[in-house]
TITOR-208151 format. One record per residue (C-alpha): residue in one letter; x, z, y; residue number from 1. Coordinates in nm, 3 decimals. Example, Ala and Ser with C-alpha at 12.3 -4.5 7.8 and 13.67 -1.06 7.14 Angstrom:
2
REC   resn        c1        c3        c2   resi
REC      A     1.230     0.780    -0.450      1
REC      S     1.367     0.714    -0.106      2
REM end
This chain:
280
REC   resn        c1        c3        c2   resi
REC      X     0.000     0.000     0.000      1
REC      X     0.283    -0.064     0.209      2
REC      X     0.153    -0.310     0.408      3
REC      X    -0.210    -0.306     0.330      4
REC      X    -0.312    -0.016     0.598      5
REC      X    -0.124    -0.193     0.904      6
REC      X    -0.307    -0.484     0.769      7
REC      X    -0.697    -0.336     0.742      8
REC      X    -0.636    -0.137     1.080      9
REC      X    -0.576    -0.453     1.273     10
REC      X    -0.795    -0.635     1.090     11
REC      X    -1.078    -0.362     1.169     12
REC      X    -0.971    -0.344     1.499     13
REC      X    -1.006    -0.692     1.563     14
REC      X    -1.345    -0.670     1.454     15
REC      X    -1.425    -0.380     1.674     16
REC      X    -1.330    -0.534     1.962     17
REC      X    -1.513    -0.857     1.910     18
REC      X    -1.823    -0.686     1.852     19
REC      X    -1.783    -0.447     2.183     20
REC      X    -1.711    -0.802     2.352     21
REC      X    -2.010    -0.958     2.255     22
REC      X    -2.229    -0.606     2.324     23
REC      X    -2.099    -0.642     2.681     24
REC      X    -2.174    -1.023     2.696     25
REC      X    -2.562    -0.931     2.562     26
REC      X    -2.635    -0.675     2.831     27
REC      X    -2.486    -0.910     3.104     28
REC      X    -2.703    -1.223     2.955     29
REC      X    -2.983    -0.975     2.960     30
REC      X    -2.945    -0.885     3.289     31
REC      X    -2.905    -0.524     3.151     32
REC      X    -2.663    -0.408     3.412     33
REC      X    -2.711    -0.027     3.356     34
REC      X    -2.573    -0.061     2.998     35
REC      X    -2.323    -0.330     3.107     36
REC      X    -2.139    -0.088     3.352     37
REC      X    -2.163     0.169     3.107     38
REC      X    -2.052    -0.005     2.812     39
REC      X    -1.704    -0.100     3.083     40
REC      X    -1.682     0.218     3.118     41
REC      X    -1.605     0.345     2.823     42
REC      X    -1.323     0.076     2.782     43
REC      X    -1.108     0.260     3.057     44
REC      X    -1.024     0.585     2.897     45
REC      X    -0.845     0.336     2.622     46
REC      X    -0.582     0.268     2.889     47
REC      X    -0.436     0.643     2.850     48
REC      X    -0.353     0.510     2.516     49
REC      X    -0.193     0.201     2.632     50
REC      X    -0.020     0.394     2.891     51
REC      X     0.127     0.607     2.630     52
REC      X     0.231     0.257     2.433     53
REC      X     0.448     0.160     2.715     54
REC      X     0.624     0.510     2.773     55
REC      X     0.740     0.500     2.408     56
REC      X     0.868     0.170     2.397     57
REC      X     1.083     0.283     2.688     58
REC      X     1.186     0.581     2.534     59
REC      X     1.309     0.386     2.235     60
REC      X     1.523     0.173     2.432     61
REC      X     1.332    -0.102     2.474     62
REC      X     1.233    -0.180     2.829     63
REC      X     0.879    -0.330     2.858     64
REC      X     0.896    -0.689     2.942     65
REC      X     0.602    -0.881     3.143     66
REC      X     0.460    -0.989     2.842     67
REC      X     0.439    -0.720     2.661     68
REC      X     0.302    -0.550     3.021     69
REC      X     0.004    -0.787     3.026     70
REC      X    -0.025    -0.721     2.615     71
REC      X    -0.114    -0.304     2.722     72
REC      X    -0.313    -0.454     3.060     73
REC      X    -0.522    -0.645     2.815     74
REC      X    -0.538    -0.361     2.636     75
REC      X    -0.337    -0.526     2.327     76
REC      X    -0.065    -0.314     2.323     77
REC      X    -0.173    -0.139     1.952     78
REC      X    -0.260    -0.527     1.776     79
REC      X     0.172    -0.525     1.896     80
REC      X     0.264    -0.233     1.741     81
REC      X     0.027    -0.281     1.412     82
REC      X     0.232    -0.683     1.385     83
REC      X     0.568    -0.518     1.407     84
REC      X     0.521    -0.306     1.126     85
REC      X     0.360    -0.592     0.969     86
REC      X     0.655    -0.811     1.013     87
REC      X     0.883    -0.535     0.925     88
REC      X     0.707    -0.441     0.610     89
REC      X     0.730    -0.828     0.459     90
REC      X     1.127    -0.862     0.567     91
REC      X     1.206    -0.560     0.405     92
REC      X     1.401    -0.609     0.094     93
REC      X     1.448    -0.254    -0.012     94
REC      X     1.433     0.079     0.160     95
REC      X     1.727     0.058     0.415     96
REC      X     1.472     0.070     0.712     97
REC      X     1.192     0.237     0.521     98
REC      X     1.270     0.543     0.795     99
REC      X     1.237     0.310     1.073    100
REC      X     0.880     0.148     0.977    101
REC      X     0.773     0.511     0.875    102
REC      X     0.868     0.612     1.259    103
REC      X     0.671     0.265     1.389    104
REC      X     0.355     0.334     1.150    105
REC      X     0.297     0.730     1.268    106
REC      X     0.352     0.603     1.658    107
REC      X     0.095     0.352     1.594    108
REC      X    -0.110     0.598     1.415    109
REC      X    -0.091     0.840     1.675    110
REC      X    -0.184     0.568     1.933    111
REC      X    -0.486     0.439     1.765    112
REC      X    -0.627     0.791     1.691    113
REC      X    -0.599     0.871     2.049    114
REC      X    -0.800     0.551     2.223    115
REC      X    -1.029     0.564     1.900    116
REC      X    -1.095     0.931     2.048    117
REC      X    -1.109     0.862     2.437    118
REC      X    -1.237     0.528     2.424    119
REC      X    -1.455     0.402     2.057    120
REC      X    -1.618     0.731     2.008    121
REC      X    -1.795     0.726     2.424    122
REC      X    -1.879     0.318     2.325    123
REC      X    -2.015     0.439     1.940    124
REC      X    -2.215     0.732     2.130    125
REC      X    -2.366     0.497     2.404    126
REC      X    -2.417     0.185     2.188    127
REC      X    -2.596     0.472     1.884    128
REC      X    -2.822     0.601     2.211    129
REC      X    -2.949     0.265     2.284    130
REC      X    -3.007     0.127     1.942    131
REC      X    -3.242     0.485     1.883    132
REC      X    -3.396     0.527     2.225    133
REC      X    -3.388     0.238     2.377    134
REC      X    -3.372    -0.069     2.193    135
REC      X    -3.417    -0.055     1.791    136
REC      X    -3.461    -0.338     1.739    137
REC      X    -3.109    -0.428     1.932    138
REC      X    -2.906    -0.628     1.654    139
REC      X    -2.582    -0.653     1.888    140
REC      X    -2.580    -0.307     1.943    141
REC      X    -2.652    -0.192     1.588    142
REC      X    -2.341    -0.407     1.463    143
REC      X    -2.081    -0.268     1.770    144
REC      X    -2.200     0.076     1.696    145
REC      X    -2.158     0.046     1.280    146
REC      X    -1.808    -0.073     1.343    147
REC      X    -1.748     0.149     1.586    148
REC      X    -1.822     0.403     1.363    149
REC      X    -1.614     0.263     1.106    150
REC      X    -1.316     0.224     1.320    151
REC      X    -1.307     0.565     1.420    152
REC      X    -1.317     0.702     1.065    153
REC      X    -1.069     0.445     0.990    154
REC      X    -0.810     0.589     1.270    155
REC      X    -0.857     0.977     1.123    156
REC      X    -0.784     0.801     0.775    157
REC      X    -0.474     0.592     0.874    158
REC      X    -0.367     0.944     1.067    159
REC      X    -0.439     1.108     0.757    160
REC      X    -0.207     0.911     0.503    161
REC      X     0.075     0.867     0.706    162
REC      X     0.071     1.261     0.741    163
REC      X     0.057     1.261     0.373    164
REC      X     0.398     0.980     0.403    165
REC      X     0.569     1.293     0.581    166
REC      X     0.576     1.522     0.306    167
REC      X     0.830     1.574     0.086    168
REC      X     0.902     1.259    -0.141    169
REC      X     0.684     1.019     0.079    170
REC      X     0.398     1.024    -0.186    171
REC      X     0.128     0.761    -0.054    172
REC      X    -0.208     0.770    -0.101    173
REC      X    -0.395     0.559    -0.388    174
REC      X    -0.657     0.358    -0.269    175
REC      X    -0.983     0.538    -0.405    176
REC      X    -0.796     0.844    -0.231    177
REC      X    -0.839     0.643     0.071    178
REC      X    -1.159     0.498     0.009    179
REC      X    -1.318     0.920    -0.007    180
REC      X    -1.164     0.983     0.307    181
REC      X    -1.313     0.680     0.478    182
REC      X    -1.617     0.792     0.333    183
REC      X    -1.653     1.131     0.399    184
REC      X    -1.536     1.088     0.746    185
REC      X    -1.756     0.787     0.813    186
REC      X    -2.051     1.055     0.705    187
REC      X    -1.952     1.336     0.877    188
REC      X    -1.916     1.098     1.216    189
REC      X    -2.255     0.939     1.135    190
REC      X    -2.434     1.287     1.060    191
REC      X    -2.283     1.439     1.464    192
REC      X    -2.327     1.143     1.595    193
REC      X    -2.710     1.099     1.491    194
REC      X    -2.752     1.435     1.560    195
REC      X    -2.695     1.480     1.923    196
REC      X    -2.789     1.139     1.998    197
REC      X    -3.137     1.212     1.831    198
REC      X    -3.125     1.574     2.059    199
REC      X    -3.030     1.359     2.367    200
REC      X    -3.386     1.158     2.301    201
REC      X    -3.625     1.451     2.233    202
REC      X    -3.497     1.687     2.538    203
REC      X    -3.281     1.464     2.748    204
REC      X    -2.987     1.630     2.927    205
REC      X    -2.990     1.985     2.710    206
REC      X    -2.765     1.788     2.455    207
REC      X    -2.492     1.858     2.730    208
REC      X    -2.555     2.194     2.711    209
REC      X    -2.557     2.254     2.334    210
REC      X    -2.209     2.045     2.340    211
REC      X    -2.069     2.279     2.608    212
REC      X    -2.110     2.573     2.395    213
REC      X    -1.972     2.400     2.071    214
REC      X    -1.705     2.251     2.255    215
REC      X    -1.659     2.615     2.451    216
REC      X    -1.656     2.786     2.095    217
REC      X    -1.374     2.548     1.959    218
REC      X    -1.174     2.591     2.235    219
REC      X    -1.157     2.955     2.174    220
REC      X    -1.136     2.947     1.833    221
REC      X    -0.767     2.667     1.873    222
REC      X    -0.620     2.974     2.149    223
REC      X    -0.706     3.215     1.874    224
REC      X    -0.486     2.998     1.625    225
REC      X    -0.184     2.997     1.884    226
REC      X    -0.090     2.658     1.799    227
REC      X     0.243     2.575     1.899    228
REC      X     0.240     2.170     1.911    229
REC      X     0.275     2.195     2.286    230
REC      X     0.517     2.445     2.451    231
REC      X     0.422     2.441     2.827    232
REC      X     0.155     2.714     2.904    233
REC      X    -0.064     2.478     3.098    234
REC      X    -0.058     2.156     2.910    235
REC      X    -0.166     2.393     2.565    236
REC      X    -0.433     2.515     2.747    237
REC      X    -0.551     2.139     2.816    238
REC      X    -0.481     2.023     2.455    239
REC      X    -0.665     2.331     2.271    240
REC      X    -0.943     2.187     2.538    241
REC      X    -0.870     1.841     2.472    242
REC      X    -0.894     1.944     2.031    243
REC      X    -1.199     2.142     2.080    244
REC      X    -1.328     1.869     2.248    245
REC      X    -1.297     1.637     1.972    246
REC      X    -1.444     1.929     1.737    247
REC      X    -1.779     1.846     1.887    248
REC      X    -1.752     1.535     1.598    249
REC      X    -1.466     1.603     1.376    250
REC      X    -1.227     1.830     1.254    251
REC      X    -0.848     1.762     1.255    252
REC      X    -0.582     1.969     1.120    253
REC      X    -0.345     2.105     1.387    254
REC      X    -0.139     2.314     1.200    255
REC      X     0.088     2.293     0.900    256
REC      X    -0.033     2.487     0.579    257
REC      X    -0.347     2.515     0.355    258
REC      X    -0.651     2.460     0.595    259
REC      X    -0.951     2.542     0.357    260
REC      X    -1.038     2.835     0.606    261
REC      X    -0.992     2.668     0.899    262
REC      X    -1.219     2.384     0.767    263
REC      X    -1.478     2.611     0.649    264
REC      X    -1.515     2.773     0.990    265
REC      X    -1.551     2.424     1.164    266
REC      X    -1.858     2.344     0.928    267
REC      X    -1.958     2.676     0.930    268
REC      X    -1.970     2.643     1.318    269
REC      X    -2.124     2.283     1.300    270
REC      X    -2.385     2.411     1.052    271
REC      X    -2.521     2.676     1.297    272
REC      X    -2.512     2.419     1.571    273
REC      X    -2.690     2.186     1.393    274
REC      X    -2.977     2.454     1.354    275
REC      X    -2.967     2.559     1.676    276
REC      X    -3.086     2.185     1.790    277
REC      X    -3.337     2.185     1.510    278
REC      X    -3.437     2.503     1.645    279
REC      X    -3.493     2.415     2.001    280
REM end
């Protein structure tokens, strides 16, 4: 499976991108500029990603070129990365740069789990709202919210496995391995994201306020941990925010070691905040 991750993530992401293009296209054609401005929107937190992109290729010695400039303006920067390990992975002849394409494949990881975070989660929530409360019938939609969806499981799987390439002995993941993973997160998503979407329609605004306290509660829960990925007092305080954040949808593993208690108090957590929206 050396190659064949690189290869369905940019394949996949191609897709995704094609289908938010032609959701953006519809609502313009439609003269549905509410959605159309939204649906932009959301495209702009991707650029912290590409940002990112360009500050590592710098710090590995490579200075960013105008082409590869209007590749991260284009937002394109990632479809780069995910070719060079491509590339690298069919003109290896043994393991001599194995360490080198394991660096390129957890930068590209890390890059793709962050704009699938700041940028295809807001589109999947948006493009979910408006196939369920506005337009069900909305085939465009449905399609650039499914892979969406997908893509964003996809990006916690591809993170996944090439956490599992840093362990000792570089054991890979078999593919029905993968294939669970892509399924249960793909469920898990689906199941939050159907849930406050569905809130959002029944009682409008609230859903910001039962996300406040979920996303409060997580928050609270990472400074309890005392995670130590980031050393500077201020920027830990913003990523524990920034992690319980993403706990509103999803839970990912901060810290080294078993995490069977840590997962069962995120779906312990997301169980009783699930009830409390049934509730109200």
């Amino acid at each position: 499976m050396r190659g064949a991750i690189p290869g369905l993530s940019l394949a996949l992401l191609a897709a995704e991108r094609g289908a938010r293009l032609c959701a953006i296209i519809h609502y313009l054609v439609c003269g549905q500029l509410g959605w159309f401005g939204l649906t932009i929107a959301c495209v702009v937190p991707g650029y912290a990603a590409q940002l990112l992109s360009i500050l590592w290729f710098r710090a590995d010695g490579h200075q960013p070129g105008c082409w590869l400039l209007v590749l991260h303006l284009l937002q394109l920067g990632l479809w780069k990365r995910y070719w060079d390990v491509l590339r690298m992975a069919a003109e290896m002849g043994g393991s001599a740069h194995a360490g080198e394409m394991l660096t390129r494949l957890g930068d590209v990881c890390v890059l793709q789990l962050l704009e699938a975070l700041l940028q295809t989660l807001p589109h999947l929530l948006l493009q979910a709202y408006i196939v369920l409360a506005v337009d069900p019938a909305g085939f465009i939609p449905g399609v650039s919210a499914g892979l969406s969806l997908l893509s964003l499981a996809w990006a916690l799987v591809s993170y996944s496995h090439f956490t599992c390439l840093l362990k000792p002995g570089h054991l890979s993941l078999p593919a029905m391995a993968v294939l669970c993973l892509l399924l249960w997160r793909t469920g898990m998503l689906g199941t939050r994201v159907l849930t406050l979407v569905l809130f959002a329609r029944l009682y409008s605004f609230w859903v910001f306020a039962v996300a406040g306290i979920h996303w409060l509660l997580m928050s609270f829960w990472l400074v309890a941990q005392q995670t130590d990925i980031v050393a500077q007092p201020c920027r830990w305080r913003l990523f524990n925010c920034l992690v319980g954040a993403v706990y509103i949808f999803c839970y990912i593993n901060v810290r080294p070691g078993p995490s069977k208690t840590r997962v069962s108090v995120f779906y312990a957590v997301s169980t009783l905040d699930i009830q409390y929206s049934t509730w109200m």
